[in-house]
Structure formats: C-alpha cells, structure tokens
N, C-alpha and C positions, 0 to 999 in steps of 0.2 A: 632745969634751966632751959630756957628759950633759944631754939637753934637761931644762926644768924638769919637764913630762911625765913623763922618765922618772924624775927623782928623787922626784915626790910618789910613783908608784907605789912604790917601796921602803917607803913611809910609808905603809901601808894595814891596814886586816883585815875581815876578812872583816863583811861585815853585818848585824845585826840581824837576825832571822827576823820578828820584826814588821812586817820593814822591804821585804822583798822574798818576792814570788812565783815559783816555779817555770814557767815559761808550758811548757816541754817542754823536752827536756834538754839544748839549747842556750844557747835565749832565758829570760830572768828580767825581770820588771816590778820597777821598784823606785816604793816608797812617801814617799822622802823630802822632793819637791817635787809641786805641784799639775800638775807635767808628767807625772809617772805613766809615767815614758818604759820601752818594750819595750826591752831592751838585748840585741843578739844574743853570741856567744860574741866576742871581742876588738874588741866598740866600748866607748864612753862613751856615758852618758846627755848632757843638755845641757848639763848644769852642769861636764863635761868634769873632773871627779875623782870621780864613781863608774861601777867598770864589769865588767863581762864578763870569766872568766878561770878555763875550764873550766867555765863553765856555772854559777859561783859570782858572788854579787855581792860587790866589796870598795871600801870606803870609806877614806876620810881613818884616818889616827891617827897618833899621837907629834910632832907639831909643831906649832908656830905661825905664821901669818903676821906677828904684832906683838903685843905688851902695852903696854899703858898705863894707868895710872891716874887717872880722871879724875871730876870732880862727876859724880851719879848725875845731877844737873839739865842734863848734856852729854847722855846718851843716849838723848833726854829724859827721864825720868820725874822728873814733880813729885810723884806721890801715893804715893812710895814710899822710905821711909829719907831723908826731906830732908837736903840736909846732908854726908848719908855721902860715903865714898868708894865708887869702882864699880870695880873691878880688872876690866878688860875687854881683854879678848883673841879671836884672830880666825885663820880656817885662809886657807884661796885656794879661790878658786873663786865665781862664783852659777848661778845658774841665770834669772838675767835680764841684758839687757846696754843698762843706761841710760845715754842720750849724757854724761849730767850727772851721773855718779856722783861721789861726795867723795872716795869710797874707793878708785876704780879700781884702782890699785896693787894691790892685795889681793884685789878682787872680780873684777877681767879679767886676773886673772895669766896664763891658760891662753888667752887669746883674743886681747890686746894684746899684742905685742912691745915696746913701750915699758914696761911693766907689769914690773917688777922686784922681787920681795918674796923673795927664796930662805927657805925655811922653818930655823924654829929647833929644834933638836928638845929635846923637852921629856915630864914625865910627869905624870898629873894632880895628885899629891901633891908637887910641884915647885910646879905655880902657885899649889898651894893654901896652901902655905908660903907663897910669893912674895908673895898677897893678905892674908895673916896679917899677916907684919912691914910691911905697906906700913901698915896699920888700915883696912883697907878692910872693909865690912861686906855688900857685894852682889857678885857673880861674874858676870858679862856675857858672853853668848859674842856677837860682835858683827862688824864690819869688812869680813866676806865674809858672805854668806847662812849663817847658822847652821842652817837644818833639815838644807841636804846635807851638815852634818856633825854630823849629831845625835847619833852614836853617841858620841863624842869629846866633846861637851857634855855628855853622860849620864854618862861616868865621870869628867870632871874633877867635875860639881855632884853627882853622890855622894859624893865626895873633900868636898867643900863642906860639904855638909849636915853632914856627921859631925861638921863644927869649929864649926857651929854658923852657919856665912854664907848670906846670901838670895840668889837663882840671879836670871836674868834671859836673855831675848831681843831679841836686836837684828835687826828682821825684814822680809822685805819683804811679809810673809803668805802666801805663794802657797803653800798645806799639805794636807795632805788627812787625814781622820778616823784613818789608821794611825800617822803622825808624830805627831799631836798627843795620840793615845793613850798614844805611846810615850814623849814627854819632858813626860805633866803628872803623875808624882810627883818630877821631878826638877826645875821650873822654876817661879818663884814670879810673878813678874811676865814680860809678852808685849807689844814695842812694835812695833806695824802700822804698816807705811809705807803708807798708801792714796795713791796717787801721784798717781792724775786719778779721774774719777767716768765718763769716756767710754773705751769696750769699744776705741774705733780707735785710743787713744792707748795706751793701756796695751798692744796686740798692738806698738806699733813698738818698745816696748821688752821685747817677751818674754813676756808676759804677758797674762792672759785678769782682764778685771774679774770677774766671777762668783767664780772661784775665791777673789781675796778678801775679798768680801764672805762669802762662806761661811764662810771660817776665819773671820773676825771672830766671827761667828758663834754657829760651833763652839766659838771658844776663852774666848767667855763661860759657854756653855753646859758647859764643863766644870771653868767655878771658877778661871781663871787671872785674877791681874790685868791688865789691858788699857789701853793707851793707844794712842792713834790719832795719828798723824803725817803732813801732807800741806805738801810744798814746795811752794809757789803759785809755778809757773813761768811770765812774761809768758809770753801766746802759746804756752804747753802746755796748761797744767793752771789756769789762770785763768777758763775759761770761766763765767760767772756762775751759769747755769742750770746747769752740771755741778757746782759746788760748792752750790749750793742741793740739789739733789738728794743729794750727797754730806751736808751738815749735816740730810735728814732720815732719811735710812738708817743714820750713826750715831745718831741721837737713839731712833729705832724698835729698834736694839738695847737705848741705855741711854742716857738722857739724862743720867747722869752721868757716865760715861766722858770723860776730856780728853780734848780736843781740842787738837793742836799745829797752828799755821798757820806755816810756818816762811820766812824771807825766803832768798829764790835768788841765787845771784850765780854768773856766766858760769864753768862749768868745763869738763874733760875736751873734749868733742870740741861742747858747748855755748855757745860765745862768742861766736862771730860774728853778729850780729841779734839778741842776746837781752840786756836790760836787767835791773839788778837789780831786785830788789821793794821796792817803799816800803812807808813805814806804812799808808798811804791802800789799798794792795792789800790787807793785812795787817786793815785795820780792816773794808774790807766785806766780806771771811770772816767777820769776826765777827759784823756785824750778823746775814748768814746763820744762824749759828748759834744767837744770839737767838732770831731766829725761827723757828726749828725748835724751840726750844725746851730748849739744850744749857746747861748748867750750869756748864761747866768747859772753858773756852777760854783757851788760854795762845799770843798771836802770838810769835815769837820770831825770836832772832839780826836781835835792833836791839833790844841794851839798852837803856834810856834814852828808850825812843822812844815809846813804847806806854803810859804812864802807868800805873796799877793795872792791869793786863790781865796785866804780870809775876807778881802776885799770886794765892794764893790764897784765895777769897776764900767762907766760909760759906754755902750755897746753902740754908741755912734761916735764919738770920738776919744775912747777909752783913756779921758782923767778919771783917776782916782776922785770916788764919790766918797765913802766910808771907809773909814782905815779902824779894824776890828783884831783884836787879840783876844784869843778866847768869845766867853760874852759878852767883853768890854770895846764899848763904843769909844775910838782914840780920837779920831775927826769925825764932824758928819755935816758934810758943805749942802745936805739936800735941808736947808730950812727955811726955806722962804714960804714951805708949804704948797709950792704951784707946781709941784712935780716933773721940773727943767731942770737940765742939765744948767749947772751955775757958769759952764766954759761956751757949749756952742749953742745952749738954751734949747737944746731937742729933748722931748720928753721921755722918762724913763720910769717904765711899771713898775705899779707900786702903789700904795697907800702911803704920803708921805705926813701930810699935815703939818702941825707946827710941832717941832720938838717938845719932849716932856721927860718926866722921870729925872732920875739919878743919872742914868747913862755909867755906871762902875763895875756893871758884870757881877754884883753882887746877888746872891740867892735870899730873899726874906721870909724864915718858915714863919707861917702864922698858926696852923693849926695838925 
C-alpha cells in the first residue's frame, strides 16, 4: 500500500521561480516558509511536502485536505465581509509542529501516524464553483500552513478573483519578503497566529519569534489586511510580561489592527497539566492591550462571556458597529460598504464591502 508521502508526491508541480533558488545543480533553497530550508536532490524541506527531484523544487497541487464552509467570524476575521460566508479549504502539511494544534489531522499529516486526512483531488475552478453555489463571498486557503502551499492558493484565488470573491489567509506568519511578494496580488486579507511573545517558546514549537514579527511587518507594509491572533495558553504563552510586550509590538505596528485573544482548551498531545482559559485570563490580555494603546480587541471562544468586547466597537466615537454572539452576526450597521462609521462618518479599518452570506454563525461541512 502507498504511503501517504508517496501519494502527495503524485499531487505536485513544479515551483514557483519566485519561490525557489538554484543553490548549485543539486541543492535549491526554497522561499515558501521563514525556514528558507537548503533542500538537497531527493530530501524534503521541513514542512515535509516540498522537495528535491533532479535538482527541481515541487510543491503541493490538485487536492485538498478538507473544505468547509464556515462564518468569516470562525477564522477569525471581524473587519472583513461581517456576516459572509468563508469557503475555506486546506492542503497537508506545516512547517511548525504545535503540541496543541486544532487542526493536527491536516497540519501533522506527514509527521503523526495518527493524523489521517487522505487528500481530495480537486481543481481550482471546482472550488471556485463550489464557493459560488455555497454564497460564500471570501476563499480561505486555511487548516494546514497555507504559504507551503502557496502556489495552489495562487491559482485557486486567481480562479477567485475572476468571479468576483475576496481571498484570505489562515496563517501561522512564519514568511519571508519572496512568499509574501509572491501571494499579495492574489490575497486580500492575512490572519497571523502570533502564538507567545518568548523566542524559547515558539523554537519548541518550530519556530523563530523574529521571523514573525517581521512578516507582521512586512505584510502591513505591503497593503494586506491584517489581523493578529494569539491563544493565551495557561503556562505557555500566558506569561504577563510576554503578552504586555506582545500588546506593544502589535500596537507600534498599528494600533488599529485586531487583536484576537482566543480561550485554549486541552488538545492534540496538550491535555495533561494544562487548564482551559477563563474570561479572567482572557480580560487581563485586554487590559494589556488598553494599555499599549490597541483599539481593536476581540477575546474569544466564550461567547457570552466577555460582554461588549464581542463587539465592534468605533474607535473614534465608540457606537456600537457589530453586535456579535459567538460567530453570529446580531446587527451590522457597517453596510453601506464605504467603510464610515454610520454615527460621526470617520473611517474605520477594515475590508467592509457590501454585506453577503447568511450572517447565523452556522458551520457548513462540505467535504
């Protein structure tokens, strides 16, 4: 029987020239993740689905790990198409390997034996059909790290664009100035998982703080819309002085940019010793934030808990914009699409458009 290994490799093509270096006529550097990994002639980089093969770099293509369609306020973004549907879909593979991932299944396909996702194959003008009769108004490439498969993002949200639908990233940021050159005429909005604000937390799980802070960055500095997303894990990523540092390095980017403080609950290979997050956790992030001076904090996953902080709420004359419970959109006075506040008329960041979708907080598995 055919390892899963060797079935993604049948599912590949060749990569991007943006995307990979020549290092000599064995080895190629590729540009997809903030790993920047040398790949010799028949290894993988780390994300263990791009690799070496004659000296050529080949990546992901023709399948899915999962589709689903789901509230745009699930992945999160609040300041983008409230309401809509988010047709989001997902390949295998990351290029980090977090104890407490939601998504494992999909993202430690190639590294967990338990990790079962066999791929669907599919073509971009399929999902983009698919996202049409669903009424979904945004395309999410999302589930697994979407830059190590940026190529395969790029022609489904070409596919996208044409029909007229808003694109989107589900991310963990770890990118470097070639990637994010390479998918920002094709991605409208960018959601950064900033995980911990300490360098020794983020190496256990694969990853280098610096790098993404940098894309953060980077991918304001090149026009994407941004949101910021950090699971406040007890005894990870809780630390006081790391998220106070954290709420002012977002703020020094852009004090308007959300901020997601998101509630943890024991998964994947994370259960044993670790409690889930209360509000009480969830509220002194925010004070943080306060005081760093951030405009746009949204605690989450504890509907009901968090009183107006669901909301969004005018940071120049603070009416109520969005009245949200859970992923359910209650009011949403931003519809004129001109992106004014509808009270003192001053503009408020965001991707607003014209309203779409069901707007019910419903989840639609499609595959």
């Amino acid at each position: 029987m055919a390892t899963l290994q060797e079935i993604l490799t049948l599912r590949t093509r060749e990569a991007a020239p943006q995307l990979v270096e020549q290092l000599d006529r064995d080895r190629v550097r590729c540009y997809a993740c903030g790993h920047q990994c040398p790949i010799p002639e028949g290894a993988v980089g780390v994300c263990k689905v791009r690799f070496n093969r004659g000296g050529r770099l080949f990546v992901p293509w023709g399948y899915v790990g999962g589709v689903q369609c789901d509230p745009v306020e699930k992945k999160p973004f609040f300041h983008a198409y409230p309401g809509a549907l988010a047709y989001s879909f997902g390949m295998l593979g990351c290029d980090l390997h977090c104890s407490y991932c939601q998504n494992w299944v999909t993202s430690q396909a190639l590294r967990d034996p338990q990790a079962v996702a066999p791929p669907l194959d599919t073509t971009p003008q399929s999902l983009v059909q698919d996202a049409l009769r669903e009424d979904a108004r945004i395309l999410v490439s999302t589930y697994n790290e979407p830059l190590i498969t940026s190529e395969w993002a790029v022609a489904v949200f070409t596919d996208a664009r044409k029909q007229g639908l808003a694109t989107g990233f589900v991310s963990n940021g770890n990118g470097t100035p070639q990637v994010l050159d390479f998918i920002r005429p094709h991605v409208d909005a960018y959601k950064v998982d900033l995980k911990t604000f300490s360098d020794k937390n983020y190496r256990q799980l694969g990853g280098v703080l610096e790098n993404v802070t940098s894309t953060i960055k980077m991918l304001k500095e090149r026009g994407f819309w941004v949101e910021i997303v950090t699971l406040v894990v007890p005894n990870f990523s809780d630390d006081a002085d790391d998220l106070k540092r954290m709420a002012e390095f977002i703020a020094s980017v852009d004090p308007l940019m959300p901020w997601h403080m998101t509630a943890f609950h024991p998964d994947y290979k994370m259960t044993d010793g670790y409690r889930r997050t209360t509000t009480d956790d969830l509220m002194k992030v925010v004070e943080y934030g306060k005081q760093a001076g951030l405009k746009y904090m949204y605690p989450g996953n504890l509907p009901g808990q968090v009183g107006e902080w669901e909301n969004t709420r005018c940071h120049h004359c603070n009416t109520t914009l969005i009245r949200r419970f859970s992923f359910m959109v209650q009011e949403n006075r931003m519809t004129k699409g001109d992106g004014l506040c509808p009270d003192c008329q001053k503009p408020i960041p965001g991707i607003w458009g014209k309203p779409s979708g069901h707007g019910d907080g419903r989840v639609r598995r499609i595959a």
